[in-house]
C-alpha positions in Angstrom: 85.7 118.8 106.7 88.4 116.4 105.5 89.8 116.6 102.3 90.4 113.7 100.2 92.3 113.3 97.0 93.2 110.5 94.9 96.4 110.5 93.2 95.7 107.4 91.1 94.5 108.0 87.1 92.7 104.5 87.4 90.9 105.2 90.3 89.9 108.2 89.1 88.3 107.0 86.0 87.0 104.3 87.5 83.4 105.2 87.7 81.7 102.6 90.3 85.0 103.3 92.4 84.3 107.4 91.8 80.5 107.0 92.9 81.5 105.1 95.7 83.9 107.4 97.3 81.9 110.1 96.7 78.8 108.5 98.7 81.4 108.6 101.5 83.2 111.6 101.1 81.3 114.0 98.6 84.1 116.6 98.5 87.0 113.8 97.5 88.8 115.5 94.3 90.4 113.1 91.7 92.8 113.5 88.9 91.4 113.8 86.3 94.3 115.3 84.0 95.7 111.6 83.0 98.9 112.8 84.5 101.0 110.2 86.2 101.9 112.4 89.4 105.8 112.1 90.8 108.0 114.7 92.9 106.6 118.2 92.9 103.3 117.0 90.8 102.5 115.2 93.6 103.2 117.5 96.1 100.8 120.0 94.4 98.3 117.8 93.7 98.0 116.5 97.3 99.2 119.7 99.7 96.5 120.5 101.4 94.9 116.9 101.6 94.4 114.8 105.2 94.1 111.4 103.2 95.2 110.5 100.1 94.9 107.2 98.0 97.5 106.4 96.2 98.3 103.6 93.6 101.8 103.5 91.8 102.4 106.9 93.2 105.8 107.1 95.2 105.1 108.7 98.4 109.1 109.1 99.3 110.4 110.9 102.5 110.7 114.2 100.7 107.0 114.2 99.1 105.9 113.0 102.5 107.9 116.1 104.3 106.2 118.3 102.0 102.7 117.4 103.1 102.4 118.0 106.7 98.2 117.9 106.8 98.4 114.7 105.3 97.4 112.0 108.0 96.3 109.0 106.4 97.5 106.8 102.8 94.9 104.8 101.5 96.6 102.5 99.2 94.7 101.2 95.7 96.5 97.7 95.2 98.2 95.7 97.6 102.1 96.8 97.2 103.8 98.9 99.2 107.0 99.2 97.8 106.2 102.4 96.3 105.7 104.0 100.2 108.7 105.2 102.4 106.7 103.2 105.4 109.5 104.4 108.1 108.2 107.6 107.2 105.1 107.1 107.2 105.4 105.5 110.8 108.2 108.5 112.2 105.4 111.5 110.7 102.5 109.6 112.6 100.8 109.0 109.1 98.8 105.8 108.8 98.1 102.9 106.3 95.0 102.0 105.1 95.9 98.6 103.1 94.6 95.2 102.9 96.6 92.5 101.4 95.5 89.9 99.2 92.1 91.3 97.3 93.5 90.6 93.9 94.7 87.7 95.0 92.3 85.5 92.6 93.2 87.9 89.3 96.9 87.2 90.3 97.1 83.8 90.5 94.3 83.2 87.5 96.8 84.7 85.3 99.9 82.8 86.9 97.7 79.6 85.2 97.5 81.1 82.3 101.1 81.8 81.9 102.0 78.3 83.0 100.1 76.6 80.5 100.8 79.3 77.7 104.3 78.7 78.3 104.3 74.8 78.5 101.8 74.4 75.4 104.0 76.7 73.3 100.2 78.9 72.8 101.7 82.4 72.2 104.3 80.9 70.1 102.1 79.1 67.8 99.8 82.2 67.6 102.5 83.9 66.3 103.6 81.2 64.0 100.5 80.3 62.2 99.9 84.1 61.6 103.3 84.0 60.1 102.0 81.6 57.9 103.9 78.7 59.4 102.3 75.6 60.2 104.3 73.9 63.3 103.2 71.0 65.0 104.4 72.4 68.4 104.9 69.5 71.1 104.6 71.0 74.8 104.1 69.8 77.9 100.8 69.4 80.8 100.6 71.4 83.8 99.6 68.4 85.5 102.4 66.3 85.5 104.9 69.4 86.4 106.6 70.2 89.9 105.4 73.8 91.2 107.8 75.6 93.1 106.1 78.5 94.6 108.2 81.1 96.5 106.4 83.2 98.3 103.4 81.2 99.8 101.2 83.8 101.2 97.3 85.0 100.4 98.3 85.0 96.5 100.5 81.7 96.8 97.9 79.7 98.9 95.2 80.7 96.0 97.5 79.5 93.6 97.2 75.8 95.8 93.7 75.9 95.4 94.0 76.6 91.6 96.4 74.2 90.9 94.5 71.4 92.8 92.7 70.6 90.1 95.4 70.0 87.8 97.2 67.5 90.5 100.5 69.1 90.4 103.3 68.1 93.1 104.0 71.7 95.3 106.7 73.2 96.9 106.6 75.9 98.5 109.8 78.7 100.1 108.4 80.9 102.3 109.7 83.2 105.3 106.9 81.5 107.9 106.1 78.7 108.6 102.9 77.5 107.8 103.4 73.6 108.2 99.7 72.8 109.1 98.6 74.3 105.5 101.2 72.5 103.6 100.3 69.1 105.3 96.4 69.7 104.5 97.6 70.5 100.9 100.3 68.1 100.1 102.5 70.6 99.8 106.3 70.0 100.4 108.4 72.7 102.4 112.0 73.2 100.9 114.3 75.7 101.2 114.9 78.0 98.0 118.0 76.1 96.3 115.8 72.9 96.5 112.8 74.7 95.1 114.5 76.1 92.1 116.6 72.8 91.7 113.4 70.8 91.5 110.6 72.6 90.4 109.7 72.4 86.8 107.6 75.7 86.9 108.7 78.5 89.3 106.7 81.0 90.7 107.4 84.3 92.2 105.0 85.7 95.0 107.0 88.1 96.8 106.7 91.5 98.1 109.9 94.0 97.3 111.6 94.6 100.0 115.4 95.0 100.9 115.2 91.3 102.0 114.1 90.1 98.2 115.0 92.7 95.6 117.3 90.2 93.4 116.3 87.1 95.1 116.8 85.3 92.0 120.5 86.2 90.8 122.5 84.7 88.4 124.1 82.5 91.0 120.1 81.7 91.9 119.3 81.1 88.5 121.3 78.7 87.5 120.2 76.3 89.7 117.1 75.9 87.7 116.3 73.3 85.2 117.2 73.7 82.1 113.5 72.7 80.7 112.0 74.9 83.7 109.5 77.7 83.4 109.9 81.2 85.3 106.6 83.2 86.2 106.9 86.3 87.9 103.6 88.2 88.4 104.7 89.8 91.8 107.1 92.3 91.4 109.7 93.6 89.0 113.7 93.9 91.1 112.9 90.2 91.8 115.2 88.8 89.3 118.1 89.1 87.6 116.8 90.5 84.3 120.4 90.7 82.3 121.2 87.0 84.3 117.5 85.9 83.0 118.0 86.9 79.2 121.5 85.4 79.2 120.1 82.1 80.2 117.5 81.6 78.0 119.3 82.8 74.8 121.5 80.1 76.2 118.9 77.1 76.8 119.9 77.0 80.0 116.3 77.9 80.9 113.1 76.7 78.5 111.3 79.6 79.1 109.8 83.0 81.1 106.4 84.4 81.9 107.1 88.2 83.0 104.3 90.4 84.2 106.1 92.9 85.9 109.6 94.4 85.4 112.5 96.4 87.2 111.5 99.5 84.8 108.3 99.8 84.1 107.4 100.5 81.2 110.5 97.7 80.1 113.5 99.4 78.5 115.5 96.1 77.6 113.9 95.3 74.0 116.4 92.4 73.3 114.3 90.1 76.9 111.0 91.3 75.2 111.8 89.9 71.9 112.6 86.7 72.6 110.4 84.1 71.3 110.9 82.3 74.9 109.2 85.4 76.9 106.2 85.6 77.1 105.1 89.7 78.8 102.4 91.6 79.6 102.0 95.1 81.3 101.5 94.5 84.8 97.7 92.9 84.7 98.1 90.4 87.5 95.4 92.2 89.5 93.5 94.1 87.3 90.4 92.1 86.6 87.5 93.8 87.0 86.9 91.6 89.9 90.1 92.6 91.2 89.9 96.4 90.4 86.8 96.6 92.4 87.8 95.0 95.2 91.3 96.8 95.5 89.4 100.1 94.9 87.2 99.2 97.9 90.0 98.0 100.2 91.3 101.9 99.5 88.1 103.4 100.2 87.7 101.4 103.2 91.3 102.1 104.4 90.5 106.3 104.9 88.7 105.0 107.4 89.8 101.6 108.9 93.6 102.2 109.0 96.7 102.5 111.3 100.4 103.5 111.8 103.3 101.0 110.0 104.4 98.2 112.3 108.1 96.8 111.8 108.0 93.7 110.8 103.9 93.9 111.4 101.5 96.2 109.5 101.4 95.9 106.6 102.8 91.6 105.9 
């Protein structure tokens, strides 16, 4: 019989997603301890196992060395940064992923960012509870320039959202995807134009060697100095010390930061500013989103296959 374990705390108290596995595979344990697994944990926890599904988990070369029965990695969200995928591919263990099923949940909250950041909303919040009454001026959505970098299954959402608000798009991506831009109205440009341009920038990227600190200080400092930065993609993206400096500096209006390099964030003196607006990581995790990411996993124990380079997974 194969054995199934899920690594992931959220998937494991995730009762619909729990039921549903366990239709499929009655003998699938889950961790139940609230521990986040890492290193030796993880080892324990999943020797034994011939698939796994794993969430923020980092399945490295050595915790993959240590697990020789384990033949297939189910993964619960849609990165993979967190899996050594050359090892996956050179150990013959295969990926059960499907991109974009959050996508929705992502780019909702990219919106919401956007607009809290140009209508000053957080800010205000704070203020009147403060007791201050501000008349804040701010700024619509629908007279800004969108730069989004990174226009794949989250970024093309993002088009469809913002379609309604009438914004002028640009979009920096690795492919080309002319004959969506030209039914969209969207403008290809390369990434100095973009962040030149754009009055609201948003990240949509996968971390990888190719974008970890895509956005440098060199990068950011192209930007407007009344621009908008949203990441809700991954934390390494950026620049975080090069960030801070510029917007204690007003050389950038504002920031919208869902993820971070460390996670939990260590660097109190970004999270305080009245500029930056955080949260902890919810781009995908509607309930909507949950669901559906939790049912790509279970699907991927079955429907799955070896790492591809520059393929499977994109």
């Amino acid at each position: 019989m194969t054995t199934v374990a899920v690594a992931s705390r959220s998937f494991s108290r995730h009762p619909v997603l729990r039921q549903e596995l366990l239709a499929r595979y009655p003998d699938a344990r889950f961790n139940d301890s609230g521990e986040s697994l890492a290193g030796d944990a993880l080892i324990a926890y999943l020797t034994g196992c011939e698939k796994a599904v794993i969430a923020l988990e980092k399945m490295t070369d050595a915790v993959l060395e240590a697990l020789p029965d384990l033949k297939v990695i189910a993964k619960y969200g849609v990165g993979f940064d967190m899996l050594d995928l050359e090892s996956m591919r050179r150990r013959g263990i295969a990926l059960g992923w499907q991109g974009g099923v959050n996508r929705r949940a992502v780019s909702e909250l990219t919106v919401c960012m956007a607009i809290d950041l140009l209508r000053h909303v957080s800010a205000s919040d704070r203020e009147v509870r403060a007791g201050e009454w501000r008349m804040r001026v701010g700024r619509q959505l629908s007279d800004c320039t969108v730069g989004i970098v990174g226009c794949g299954r989250v970024g093309k959402d993002l088009v469809k959202l913002l379609s309604g608000f009438g914004c002028r798009i640009l979009a920096n991506d690795i492919r080309d995807d002319s004959e969506f831009y030209e039914a969209n109205g969207i403008r290809a440009a390369s990434l100095e134009d973009l962040l030149s341009n754009a009055d609201i920038v948003t990240l949509h990227l996968p971390l990888d060697d190719s974008t970890r600190l895509i956005l440098d200080a060199d990068m950011l400092a192209l930007m407007k100095p009344d621009a908008v930065l949203i990441n809700a993609a991954r934390g390494g993206l950026i620049d975080e010390t090069a960030l801070k400096a510029m917007l204690l500096d007003g050389r950038l209006a504002a920031a919208g930061l869902d993820v971070f390099a460390s996670e939990p964030p260590v660097d109190t003196a970004l999270l305080n500013l009245p500029n930056v607006l955080s949260t902890a990581h919810i781009g995908g995790s509607s309930e909507e989103g949950i669901l559906a990411m939790g049912r790509a996993a279970i699907a991927g124990l079955d429907d799955h296959r070896l790492p591809e380079p520059g393929g499977y997974p994109l």
